[in-house]
Every structure is written in structure tokens, then in C-alpha cells.
PDB file of the backbone (N, CA, C, O) and the ligand in Angstrom, with CONECT records:
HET     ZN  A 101       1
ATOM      1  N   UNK A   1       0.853  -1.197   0.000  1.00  0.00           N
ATOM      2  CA  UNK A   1       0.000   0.000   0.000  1.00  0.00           C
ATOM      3  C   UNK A   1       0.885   1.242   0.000  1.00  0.00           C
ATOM      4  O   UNK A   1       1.516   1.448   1.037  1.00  0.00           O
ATOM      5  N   UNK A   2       1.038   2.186  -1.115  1.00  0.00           N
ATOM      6  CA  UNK A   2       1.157   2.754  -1.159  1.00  0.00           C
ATOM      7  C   UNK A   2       0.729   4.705  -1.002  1.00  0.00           C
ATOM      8  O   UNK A   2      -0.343   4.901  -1.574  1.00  0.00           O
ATOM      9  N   UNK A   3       1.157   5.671  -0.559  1.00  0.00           N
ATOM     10  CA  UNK A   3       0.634   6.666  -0.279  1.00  0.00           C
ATOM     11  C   UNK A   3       1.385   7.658  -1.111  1.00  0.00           C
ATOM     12  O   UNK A   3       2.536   7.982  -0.820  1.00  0.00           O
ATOM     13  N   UNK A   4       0.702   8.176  -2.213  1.00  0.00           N
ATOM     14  CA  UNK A   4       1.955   9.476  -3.270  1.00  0.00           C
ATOM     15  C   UNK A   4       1.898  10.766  -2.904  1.00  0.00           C
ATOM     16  O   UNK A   4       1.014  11.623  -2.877  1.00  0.00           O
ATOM     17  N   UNK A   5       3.226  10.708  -2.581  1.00  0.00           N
ATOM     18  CA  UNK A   5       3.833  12.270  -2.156  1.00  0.00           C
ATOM     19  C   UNK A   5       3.101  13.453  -2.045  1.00  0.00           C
ATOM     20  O   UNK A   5       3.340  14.268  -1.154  1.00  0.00           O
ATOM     21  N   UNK A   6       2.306  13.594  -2.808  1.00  0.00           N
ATOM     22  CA  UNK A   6       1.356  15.121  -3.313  1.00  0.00           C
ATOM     23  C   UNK A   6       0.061  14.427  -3.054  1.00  0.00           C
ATOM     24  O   UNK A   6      -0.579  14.768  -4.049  1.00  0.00           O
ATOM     25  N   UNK A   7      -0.709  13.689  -2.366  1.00  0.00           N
ATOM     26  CA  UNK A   7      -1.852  13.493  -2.435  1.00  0.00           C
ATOM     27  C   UNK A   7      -2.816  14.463  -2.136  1.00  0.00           C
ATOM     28  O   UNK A   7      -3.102  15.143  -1.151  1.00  0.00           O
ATOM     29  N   UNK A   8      -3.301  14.302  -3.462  1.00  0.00           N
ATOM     30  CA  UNK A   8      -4.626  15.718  -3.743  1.00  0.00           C
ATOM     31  C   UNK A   8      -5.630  15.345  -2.761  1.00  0.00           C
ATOM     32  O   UNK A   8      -6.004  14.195  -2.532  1.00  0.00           O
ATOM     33  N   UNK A   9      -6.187  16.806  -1.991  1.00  0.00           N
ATOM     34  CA  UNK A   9      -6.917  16.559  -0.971  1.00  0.00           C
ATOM     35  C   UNK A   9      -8.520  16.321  -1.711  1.00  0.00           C
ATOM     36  O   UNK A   9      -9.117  17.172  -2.370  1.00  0.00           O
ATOM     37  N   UNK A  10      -8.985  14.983  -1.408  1.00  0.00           N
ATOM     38  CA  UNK A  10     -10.079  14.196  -1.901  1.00  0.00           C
ATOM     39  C   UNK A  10     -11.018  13.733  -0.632  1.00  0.00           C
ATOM     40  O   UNK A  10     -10.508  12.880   0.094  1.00  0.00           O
ATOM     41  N   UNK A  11     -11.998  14.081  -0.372  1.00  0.00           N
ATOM     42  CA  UNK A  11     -13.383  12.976  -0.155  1.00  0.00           C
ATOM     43  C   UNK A  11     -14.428  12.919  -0.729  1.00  0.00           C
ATOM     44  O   UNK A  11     -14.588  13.170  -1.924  1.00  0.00           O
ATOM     45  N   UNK A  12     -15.321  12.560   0.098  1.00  0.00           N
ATOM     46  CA  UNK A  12     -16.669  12.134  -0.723  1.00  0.00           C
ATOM     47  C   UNK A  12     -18.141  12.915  -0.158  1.00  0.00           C
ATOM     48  O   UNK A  12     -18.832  12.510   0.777  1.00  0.00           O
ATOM     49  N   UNK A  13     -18.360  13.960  -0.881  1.00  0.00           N
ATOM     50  CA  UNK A  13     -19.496  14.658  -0.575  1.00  0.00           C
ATOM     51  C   UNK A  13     -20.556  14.002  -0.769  1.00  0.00           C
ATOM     52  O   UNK A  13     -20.508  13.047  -1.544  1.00  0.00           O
ATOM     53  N   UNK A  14     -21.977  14.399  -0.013  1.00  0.00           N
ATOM     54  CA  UNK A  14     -22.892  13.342  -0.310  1.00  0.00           C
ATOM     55  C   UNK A  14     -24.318  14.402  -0.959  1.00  0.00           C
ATOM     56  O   UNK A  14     -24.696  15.508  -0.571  1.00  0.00           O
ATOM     57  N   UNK A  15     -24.834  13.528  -2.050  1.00  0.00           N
ATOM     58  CA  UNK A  15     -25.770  14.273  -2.469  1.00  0.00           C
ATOM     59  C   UNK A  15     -26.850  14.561  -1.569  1.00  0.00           C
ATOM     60  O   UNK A  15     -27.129  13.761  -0.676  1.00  0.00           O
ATOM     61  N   UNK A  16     -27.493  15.653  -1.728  1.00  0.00           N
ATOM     62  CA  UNK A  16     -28.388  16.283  -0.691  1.00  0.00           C
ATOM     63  C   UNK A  16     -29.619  16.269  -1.542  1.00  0.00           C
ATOM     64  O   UNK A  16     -30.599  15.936  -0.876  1.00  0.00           O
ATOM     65  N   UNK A  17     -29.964  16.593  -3.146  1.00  0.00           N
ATOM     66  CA  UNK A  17     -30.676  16.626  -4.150  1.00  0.00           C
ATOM     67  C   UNK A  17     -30.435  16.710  -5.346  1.00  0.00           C
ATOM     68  O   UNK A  17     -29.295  16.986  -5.719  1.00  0.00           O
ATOM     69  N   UNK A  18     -31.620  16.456  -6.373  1.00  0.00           N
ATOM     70  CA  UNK A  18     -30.940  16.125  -7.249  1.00  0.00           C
ATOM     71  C   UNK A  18     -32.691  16.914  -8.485  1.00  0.00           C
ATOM     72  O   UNK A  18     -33.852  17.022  -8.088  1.00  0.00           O
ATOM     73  N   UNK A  19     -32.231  17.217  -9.658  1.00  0.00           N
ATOM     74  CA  UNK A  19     -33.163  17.723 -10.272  1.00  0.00           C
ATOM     75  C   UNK A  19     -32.831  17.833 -11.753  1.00  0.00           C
ATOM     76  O   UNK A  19     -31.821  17.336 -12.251  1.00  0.00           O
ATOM     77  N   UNK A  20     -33.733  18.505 -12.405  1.00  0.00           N
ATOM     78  CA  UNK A  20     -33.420  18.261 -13.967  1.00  0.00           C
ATOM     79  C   UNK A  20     -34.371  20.327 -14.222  1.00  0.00           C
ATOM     80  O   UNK A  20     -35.340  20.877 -13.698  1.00  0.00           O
ATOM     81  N   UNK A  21     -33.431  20.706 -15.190  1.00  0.00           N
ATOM     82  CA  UNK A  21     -33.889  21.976 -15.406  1.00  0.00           C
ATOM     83  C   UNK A  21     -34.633  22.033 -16.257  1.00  0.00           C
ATOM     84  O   UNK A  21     -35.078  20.985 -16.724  1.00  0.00           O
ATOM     85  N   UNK A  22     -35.086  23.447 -16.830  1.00  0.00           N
ATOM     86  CA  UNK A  22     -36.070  23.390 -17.583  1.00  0.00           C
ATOM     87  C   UNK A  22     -35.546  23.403 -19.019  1.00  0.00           C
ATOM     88  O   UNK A  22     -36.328  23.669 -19.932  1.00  0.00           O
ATOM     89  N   UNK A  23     -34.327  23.142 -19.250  1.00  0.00           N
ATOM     90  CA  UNK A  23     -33.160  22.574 -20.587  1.00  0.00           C
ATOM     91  C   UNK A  23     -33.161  21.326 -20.533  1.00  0.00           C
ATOM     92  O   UNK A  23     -32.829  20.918 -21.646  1.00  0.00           O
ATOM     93  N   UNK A  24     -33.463  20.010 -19.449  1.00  0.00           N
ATOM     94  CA  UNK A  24     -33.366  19.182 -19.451  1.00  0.00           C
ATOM     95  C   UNK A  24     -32.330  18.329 -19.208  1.00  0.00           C
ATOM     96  O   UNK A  24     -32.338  17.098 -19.212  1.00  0.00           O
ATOM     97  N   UNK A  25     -31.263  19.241 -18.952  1.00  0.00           N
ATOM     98  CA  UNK A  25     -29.905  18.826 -17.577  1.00  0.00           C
ATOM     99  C   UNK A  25     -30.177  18.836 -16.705  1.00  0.00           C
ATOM    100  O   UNK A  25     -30.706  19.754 -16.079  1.00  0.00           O
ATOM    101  N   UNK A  26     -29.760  17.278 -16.206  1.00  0.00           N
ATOM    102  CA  UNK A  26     -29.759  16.873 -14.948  1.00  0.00           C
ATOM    103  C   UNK A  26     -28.801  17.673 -14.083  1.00  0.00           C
ATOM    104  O   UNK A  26     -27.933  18.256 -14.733  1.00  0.00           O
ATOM    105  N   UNK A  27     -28.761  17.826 -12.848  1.00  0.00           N
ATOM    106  CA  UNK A  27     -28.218  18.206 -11.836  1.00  0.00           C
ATOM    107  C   UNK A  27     -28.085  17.779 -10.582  1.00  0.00           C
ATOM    108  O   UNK A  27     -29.104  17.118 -10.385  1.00  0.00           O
ATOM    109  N   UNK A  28     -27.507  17.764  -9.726  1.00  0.00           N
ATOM    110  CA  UNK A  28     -27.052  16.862  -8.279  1.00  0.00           C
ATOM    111  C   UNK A  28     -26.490  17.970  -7.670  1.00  0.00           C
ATOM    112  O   UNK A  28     -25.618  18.640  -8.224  1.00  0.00           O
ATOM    113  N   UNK A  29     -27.189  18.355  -5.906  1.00  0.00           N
ATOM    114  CA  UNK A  29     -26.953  19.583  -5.178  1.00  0.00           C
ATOM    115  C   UNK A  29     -26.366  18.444  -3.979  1.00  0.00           C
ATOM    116  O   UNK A  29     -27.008  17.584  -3.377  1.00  0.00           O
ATOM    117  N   UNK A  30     -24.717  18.836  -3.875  1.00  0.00           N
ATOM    118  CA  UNK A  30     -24.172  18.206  -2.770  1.00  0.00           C
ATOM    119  C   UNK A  30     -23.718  19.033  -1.716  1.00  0.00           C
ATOM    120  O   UNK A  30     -23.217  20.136  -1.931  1.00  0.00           O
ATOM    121  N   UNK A  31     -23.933  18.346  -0.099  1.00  0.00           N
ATOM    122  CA  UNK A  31     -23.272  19.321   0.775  1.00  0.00           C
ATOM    123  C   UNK A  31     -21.730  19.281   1.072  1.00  0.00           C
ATOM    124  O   UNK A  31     -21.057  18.425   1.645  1.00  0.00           O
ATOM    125  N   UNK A  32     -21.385  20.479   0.501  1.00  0.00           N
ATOM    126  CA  UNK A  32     -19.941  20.192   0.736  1.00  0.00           C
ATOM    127  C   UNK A  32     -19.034  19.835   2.372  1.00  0.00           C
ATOM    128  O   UNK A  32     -19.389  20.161   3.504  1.00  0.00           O
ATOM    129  N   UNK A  33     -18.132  19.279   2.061  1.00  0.00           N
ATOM    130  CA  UNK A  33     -17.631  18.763   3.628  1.00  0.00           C
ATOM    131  C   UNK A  33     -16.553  19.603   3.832  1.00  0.00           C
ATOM    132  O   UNK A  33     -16.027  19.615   4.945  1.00  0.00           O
ATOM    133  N   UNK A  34     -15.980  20.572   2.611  1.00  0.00           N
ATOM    134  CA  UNK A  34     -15.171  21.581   2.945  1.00  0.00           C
ATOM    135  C   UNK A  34     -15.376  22.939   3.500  1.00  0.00           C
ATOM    136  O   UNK A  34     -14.660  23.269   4.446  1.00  0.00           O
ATOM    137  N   UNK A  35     -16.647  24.140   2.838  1.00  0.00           N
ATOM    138  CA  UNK A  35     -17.087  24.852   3.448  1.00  0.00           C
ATOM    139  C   UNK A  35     -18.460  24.480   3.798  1.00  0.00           C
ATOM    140  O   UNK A  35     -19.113  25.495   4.041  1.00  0.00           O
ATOM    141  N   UNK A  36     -19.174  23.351   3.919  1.00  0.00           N
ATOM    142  CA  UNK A  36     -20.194  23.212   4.621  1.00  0.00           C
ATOM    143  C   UNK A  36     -21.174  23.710   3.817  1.00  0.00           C
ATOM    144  O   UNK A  36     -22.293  23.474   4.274  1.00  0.00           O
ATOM    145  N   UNK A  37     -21.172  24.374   2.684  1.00  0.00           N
ATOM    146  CA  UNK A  37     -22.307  24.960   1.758  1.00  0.00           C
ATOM    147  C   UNK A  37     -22.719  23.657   0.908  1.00  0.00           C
ATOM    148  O   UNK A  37     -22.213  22.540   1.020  1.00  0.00           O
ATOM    149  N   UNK A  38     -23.929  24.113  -0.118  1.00  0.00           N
ATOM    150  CA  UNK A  38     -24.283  23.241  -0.784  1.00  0.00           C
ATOM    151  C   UNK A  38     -23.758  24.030  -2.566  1.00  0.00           C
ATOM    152  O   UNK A  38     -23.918  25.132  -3.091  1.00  0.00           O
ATOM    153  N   UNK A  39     -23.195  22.914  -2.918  1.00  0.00           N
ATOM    154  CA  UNK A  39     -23.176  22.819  -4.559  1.00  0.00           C
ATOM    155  C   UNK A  39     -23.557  22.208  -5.098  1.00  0.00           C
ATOM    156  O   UNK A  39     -23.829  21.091  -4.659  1.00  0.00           O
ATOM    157  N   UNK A  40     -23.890  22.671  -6.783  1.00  0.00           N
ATOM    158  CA  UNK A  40     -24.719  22.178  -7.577  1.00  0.00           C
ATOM    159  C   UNK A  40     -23.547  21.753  -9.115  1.00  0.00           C
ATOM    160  O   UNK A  40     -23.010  22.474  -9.956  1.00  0.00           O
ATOM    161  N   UNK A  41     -23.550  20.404  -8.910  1.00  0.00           N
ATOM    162  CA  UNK A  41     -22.603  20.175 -10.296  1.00  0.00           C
ATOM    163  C   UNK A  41     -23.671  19.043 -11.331  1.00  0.00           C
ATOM    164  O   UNK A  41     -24.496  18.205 -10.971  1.00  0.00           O
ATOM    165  N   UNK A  42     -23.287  19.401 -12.509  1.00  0.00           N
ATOM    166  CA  UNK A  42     -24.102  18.817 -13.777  1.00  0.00           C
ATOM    167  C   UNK A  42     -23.931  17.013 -13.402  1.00  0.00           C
ATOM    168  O   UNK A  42     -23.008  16.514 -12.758  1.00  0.00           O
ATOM    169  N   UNK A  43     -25.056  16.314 -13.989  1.00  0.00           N
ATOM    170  CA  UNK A  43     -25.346  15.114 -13.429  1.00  0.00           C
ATOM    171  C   UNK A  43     -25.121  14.313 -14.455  1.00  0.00           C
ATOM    172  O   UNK A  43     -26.231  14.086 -14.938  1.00  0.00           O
ATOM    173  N   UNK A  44     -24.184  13.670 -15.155  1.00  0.00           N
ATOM    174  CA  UNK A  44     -24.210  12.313 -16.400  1.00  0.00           C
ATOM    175  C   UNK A  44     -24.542  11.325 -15.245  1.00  0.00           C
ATOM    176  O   UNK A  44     -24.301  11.131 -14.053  1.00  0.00           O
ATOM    177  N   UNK A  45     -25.078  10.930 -16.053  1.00  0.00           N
ATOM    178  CA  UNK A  45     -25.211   9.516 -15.692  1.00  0.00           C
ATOM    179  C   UNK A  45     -24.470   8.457 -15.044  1.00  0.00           C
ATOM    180  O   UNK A  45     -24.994   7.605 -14.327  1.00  0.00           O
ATOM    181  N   UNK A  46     -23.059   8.542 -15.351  1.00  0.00           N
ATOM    182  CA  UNK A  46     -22.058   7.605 -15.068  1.00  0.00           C
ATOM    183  C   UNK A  46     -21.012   8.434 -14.140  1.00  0.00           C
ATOM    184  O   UNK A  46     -19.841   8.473 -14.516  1.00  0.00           O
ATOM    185  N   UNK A  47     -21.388   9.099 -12.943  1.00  0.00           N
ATOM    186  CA  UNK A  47     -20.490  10.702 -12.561  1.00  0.00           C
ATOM    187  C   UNK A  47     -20.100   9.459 -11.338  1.00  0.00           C
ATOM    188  O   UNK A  47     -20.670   8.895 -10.404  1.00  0.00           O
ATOM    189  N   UNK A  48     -18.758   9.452 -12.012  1.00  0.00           N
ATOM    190  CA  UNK A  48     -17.845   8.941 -10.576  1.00  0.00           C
ATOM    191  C   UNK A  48     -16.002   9.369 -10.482  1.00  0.00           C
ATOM    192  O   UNK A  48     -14.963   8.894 -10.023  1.00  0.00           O
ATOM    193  N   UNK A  49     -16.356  10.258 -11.050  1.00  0.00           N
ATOM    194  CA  UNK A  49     -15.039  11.287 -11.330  1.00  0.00           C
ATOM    195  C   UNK A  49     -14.904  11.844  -9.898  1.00  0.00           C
ATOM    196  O   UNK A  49     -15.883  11.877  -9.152  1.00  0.00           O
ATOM    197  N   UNK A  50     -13.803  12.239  -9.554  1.00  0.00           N
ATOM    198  CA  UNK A  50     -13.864  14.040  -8.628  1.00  0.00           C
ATOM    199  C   UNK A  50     -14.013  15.088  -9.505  1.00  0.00           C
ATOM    200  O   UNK A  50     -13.500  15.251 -10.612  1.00  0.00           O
ATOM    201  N   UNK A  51     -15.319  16.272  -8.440  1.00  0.00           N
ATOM    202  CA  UNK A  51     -15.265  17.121  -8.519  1.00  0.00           C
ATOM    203  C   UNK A  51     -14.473  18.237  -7.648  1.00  0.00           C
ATOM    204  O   UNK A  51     -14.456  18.386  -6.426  1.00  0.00           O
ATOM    205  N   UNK A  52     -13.996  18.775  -8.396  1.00  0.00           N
ATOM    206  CA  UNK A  52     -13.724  20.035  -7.906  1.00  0.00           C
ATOM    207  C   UNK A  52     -14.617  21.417  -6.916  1.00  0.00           C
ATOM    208  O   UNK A  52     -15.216  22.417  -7.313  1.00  0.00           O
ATOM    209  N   UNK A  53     -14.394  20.976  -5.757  1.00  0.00           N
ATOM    210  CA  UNK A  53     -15.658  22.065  -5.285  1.00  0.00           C
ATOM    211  C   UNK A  53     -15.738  23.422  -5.716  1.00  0.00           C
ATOM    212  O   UNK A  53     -14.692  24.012  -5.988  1.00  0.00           O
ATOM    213  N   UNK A  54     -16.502  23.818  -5.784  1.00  0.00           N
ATOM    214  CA  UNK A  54     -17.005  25.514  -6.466  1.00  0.00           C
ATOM    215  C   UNK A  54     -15.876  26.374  -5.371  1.00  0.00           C
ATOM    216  O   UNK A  54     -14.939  27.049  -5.799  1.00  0.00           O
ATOM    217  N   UNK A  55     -16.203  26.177  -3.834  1.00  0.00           N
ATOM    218  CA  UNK A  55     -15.340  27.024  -3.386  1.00  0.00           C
ATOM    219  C   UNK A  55     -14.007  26.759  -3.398  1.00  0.00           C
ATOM    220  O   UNK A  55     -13.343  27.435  -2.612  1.00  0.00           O
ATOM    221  N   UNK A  56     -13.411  25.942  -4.088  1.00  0.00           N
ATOM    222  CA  UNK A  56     -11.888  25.712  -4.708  1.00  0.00           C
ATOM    223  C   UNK A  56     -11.018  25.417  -3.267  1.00  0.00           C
ATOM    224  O   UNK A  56      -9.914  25.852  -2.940  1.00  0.00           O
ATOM    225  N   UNK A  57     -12.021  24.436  -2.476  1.00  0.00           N
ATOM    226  CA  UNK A  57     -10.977  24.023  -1.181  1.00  0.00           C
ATOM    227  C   UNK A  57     -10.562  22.630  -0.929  1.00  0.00           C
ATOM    228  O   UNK A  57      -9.988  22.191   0.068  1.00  0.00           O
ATOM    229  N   UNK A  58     -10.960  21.978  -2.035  1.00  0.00           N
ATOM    230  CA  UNK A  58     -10.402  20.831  -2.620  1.00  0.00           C
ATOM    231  C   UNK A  58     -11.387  20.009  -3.672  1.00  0.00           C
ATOM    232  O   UNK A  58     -12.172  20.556  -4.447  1.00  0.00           O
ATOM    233  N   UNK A  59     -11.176  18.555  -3.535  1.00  0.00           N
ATOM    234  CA  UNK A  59     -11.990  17.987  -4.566  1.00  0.00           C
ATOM    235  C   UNK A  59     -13.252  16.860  -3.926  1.00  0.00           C
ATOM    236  O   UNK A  59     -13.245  16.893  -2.696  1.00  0.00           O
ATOM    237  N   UNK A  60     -14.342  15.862  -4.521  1.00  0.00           N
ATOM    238  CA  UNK A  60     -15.056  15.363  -4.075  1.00  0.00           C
ATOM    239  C   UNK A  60     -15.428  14.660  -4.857  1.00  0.00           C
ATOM    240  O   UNK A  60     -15.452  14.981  -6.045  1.00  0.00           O
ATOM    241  N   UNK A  61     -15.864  13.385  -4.375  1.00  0.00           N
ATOM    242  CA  UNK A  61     -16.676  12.706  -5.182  1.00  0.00           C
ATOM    243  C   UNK A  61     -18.212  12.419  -4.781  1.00  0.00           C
ATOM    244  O   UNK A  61     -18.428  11.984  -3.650  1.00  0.00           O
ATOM    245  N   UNK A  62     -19.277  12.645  -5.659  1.00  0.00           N
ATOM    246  CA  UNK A  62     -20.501  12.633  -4.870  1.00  0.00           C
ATOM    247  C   UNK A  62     -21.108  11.407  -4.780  1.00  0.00           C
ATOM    248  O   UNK A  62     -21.508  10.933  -5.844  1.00  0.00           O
ATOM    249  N   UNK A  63     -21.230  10.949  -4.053  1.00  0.00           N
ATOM    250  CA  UNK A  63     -21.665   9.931  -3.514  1.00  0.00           C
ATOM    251  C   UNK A  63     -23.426  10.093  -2.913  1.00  0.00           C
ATOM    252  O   UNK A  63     -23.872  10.742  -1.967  1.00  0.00           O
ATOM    253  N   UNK A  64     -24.104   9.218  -3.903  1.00  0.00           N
ATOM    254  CA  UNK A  64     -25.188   9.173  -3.657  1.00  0.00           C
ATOM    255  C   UNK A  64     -26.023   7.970  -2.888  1.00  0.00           C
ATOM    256  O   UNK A  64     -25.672   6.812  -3.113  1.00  0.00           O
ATOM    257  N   UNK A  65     -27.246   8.253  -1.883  1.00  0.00           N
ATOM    258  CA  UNK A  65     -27.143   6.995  -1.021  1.00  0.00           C
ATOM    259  C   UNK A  65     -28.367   6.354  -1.793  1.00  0.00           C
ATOM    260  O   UNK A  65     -29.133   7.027  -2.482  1.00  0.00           O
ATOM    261  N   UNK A  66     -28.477   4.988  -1.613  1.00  0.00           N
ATOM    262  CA  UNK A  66     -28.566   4.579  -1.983  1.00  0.00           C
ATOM    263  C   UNK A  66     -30.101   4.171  -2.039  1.00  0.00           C
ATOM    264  O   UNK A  66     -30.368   3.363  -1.150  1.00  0.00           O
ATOM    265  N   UNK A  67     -31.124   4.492  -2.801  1.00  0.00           N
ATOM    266  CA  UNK A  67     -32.911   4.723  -2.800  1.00  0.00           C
ATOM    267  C   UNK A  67     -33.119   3.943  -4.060  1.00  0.00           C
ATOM    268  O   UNK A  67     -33.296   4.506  -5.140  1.00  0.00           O
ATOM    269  N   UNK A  68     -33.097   2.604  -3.913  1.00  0.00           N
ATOM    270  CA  UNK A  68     -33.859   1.475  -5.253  1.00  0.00           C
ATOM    271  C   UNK A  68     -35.283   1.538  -4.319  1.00  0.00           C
ATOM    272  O   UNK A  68     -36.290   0.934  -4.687  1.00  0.00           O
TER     273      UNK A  68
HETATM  274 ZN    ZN A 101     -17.530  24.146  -0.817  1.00  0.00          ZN2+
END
């Protein structure tokens, strides 16, 4: 197990909501765990990237719980 030198500061924000506009992009409103606000980043389908939080205090991945 390794740990690299520069590790970019990463966790996992959790979606709070989620909606579709009146363009028909999806969207996902997560609470951030860095400043505690909520952001709103565009929703594909397959979103398991990091985001970059809006207030630029690190990155996230949104993690949505889990409602089948
Ligand atoms: Zn933030």
C-alpha cells in the first residue's frame, strides 16, 4: 500500500438533491464537507469522477445513497 507524495486533498461529498432543469440537464446539489455549503454540479449519468468544489478548497466525489 502505497501513499503518493502530493496526495490531492479528496473525499466524498454526499448528495443532498438532485433535479433536472427546464433545458433538461440533470443536476445533483451536494453538501460540501469543505465549506459546509451546498453545490450544484451537472449530473451524467455515469459521474464517478472528482469534482472540484465551487469554493476551490479541494476535490469530491458525490456519492449518492442509496434509494432502489
Ligand atoms: Zn464548498
Amino acid at each position: 500500500m502505497t501513499t503518493p507524495p502530493t496526495a490531492p486533498r479528496r473525499t466524498v461529498a454526499y448528495a443532498v438533491g438532485s433535479g433536472t432543469t427546464r433545458r433538461g440537464v440533470r443536476f445533483v446539489v451536494v453538501s460540501c464537507p469543505y465549506c459546509r455549503r451546498r453545490h450544484t454540479h451537472g449530473d451524467p449519468p455515469d459521474a464517478t469522477d472528482y469534482r472540484i468544489a465551487h469554493c476551490k478548497r479541494g476535490e469530491y466525489r458525490i456519492e449518492r445513497r442509496a434509494s432502489r
